[in-house]
C-alpha positions as CSV (number, residue, x, y, z in Angstrom):
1,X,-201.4,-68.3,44.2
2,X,-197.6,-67.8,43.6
3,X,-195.8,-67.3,40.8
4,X,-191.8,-66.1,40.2
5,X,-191.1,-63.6,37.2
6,X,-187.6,-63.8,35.5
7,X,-186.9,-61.1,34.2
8,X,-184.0,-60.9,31.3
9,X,-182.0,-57.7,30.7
10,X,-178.5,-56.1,29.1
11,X,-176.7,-52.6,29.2
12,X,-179.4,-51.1,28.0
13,X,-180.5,-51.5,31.9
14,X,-178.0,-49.9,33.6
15,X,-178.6,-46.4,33.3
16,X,-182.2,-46.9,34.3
17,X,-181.0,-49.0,37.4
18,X,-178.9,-46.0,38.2
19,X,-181.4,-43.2,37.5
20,X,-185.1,-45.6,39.2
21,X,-183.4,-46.9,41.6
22,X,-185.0,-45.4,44.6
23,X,-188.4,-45.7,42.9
24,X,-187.8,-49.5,42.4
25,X,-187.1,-50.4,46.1
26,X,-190.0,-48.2,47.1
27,X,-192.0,-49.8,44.9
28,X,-191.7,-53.0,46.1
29,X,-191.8,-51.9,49.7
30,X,-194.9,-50.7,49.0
31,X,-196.6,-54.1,47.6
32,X,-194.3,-56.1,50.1
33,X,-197.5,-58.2,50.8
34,X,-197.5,-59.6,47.2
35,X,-193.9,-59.5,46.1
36,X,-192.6,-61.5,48.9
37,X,-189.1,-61.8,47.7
38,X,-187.3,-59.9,45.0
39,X,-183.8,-59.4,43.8
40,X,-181.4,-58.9,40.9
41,X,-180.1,-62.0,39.4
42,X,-176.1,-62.0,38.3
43,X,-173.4,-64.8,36.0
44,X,-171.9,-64.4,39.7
45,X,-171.8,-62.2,42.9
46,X,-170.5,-58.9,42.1
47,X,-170.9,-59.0,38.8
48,X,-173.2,-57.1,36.2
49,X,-176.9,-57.5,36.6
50,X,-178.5,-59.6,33.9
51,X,-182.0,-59.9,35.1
52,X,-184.4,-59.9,38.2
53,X,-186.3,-62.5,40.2
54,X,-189.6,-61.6,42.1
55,X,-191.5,-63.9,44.2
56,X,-195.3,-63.3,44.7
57,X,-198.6,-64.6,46.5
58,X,-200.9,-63.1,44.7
59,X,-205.1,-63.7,43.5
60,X,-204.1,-64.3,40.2
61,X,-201.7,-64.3,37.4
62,X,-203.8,-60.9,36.1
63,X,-202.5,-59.4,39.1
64,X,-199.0,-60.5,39.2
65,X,-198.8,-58.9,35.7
66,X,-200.4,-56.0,36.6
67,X,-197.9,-55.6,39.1
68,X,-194.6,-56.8,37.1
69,X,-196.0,-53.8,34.4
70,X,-196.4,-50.7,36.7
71,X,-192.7,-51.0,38.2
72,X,-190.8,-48.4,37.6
73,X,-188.3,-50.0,35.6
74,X,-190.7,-52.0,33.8
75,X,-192.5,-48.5,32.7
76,X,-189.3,-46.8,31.5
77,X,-187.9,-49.8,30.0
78,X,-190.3,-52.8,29.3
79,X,-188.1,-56.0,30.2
80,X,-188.6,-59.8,28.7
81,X,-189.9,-61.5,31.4
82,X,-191.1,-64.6,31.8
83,X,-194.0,-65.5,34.3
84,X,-194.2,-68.8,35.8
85,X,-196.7,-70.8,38.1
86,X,-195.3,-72.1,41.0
87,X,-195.8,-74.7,44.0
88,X,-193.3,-75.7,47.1
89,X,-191.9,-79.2,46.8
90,X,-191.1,-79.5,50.4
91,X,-194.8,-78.1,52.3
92,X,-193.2,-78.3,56.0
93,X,-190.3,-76.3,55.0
94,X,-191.3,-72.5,56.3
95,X,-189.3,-69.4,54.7
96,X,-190.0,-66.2,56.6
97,X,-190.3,-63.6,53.9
């Protein structure tokens, strides 16, 4: 199943960002075969984070929370999120992830 988490954050993020980093990107590394895409969402390039997008194939929407709550930055700083079911429009169009 796939689903895409939007995550919303402020300034409170930012030290944690600095400090979890590391632990963040390994993180995801590590369930690479269930988050398929991931990344920091901005107003525009270059400017301050104000959330995160993640991408998943997972078994179920248990799992995909279960995952979005053992993140490192979701453990030292529990983020709104919102978790969303979701379906290709265009089925021929491949993506390699």
């Amino acid at each position: 199943m796939r689903f895409v988490v939007i995550f919303e954050e402020g300034d409170e993020m930012v030290p944690v960002r600095e400090q979890l980093e590391p632990a963040h990107l390994a993180f995801l590394e590590a369930h690479r075969d269930e988050i398929r895409m991931a990344g920091g969402l901005r107003n525009e390039h270059g400017g301050p984070y104000v959330g995160g997008l993640w991408v998943f194939e997972v078994d179920s929407r248990k799992r995909a929370v279960a995952l979005i709550e053992s993140d490192p930055y979701f453990l030292a700083n529990p983020r709104k999120y919102r978790l969303l079911a979701w379906g290709k429009a265009l089925p021929r169009y491949q993506v390699t992830l």
